[in-house]
Each structure stands twice: as structure tokens, then as C-alpha cells.
C-alpha positions in Angstrom: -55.0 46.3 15.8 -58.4 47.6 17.0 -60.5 49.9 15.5 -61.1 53.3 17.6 -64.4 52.2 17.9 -63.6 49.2 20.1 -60.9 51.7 22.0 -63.8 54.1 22.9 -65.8 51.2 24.0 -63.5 48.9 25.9 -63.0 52.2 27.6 -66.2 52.9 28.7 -67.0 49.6 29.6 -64.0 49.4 31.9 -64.6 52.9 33.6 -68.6 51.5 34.0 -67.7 48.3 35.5 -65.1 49.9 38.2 -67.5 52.3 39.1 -70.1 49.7 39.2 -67.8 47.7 41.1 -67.2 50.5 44.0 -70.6 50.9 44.2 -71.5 47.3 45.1 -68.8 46.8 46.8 -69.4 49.9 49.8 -72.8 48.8 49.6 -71.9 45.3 50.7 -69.2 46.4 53.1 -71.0 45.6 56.7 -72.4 42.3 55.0 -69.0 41.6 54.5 -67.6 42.1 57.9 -69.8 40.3 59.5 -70.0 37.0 57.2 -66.2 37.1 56.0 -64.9 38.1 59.7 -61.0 36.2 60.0 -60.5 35.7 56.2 -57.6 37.6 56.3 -55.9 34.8 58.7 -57.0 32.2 55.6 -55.1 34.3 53.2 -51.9 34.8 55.6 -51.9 30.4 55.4 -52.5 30.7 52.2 -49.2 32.6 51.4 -47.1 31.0 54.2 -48.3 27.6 52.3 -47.2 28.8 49.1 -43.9 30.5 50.6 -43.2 26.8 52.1 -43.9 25.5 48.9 -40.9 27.5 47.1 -38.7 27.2 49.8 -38.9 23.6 49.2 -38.4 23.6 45.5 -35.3 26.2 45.9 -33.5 23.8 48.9 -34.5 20.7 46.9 -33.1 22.1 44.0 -29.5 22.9 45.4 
């Protein structure tokens, strides 16, 4: 299916962008706390909402 060229590559460029990715991401980290502060509370709705949402469609269903 792919060529061990494109292996070796795809590869690479996924270890790269991880680390890449790490990198940014602890250098970023107190920017984060203080701009994204209660977010977590946003993605707690966010499932409850969706949790409602199939607990509808499952009693609706019946």
C-alpha cells in the first residue's frame, strides 16, 4: 500500500510533530492557566449536554 519510503517519513514526521507539540505546549502552560482558567467546567456542560442528549433519544426510542 505505501512505499517504505512514505513509512519512514510519515514516521518521522509524526515523532517531530509530537515532540514539537510537547514543546509548545509546556512553553505555553502558565499562558494557559491564566487565560483558559474554568474551561474544564465548559467541557463538564459540554458532556452532561451530550449525555442529556442520548438519554433522550434512548427514552424516546422505547
Amino acid at each position: 500500500m505505501f512505499t517504505t519510503g512514505q513509512l519512514i517519513f510519515a514516521i518521522c514526521f509524526v515523532i517531530a510533530f509530537v515532540i514539537i507539540m510537547v514543546f509548545a505546549y509546556k512553553r505555553d502552560k502558565k499562558l494557559h492557566k491564566k487565560h483558559f482558567r474554568g474551561s474544564l467546567w465548559i467541557l463538564v456542560g459540554f458532556l452532561v449536554f451530550v449525555g442529556l442528549l442520548l438519554l433522550a433519544k434512548w427514552l424516546l426510542k422505547q
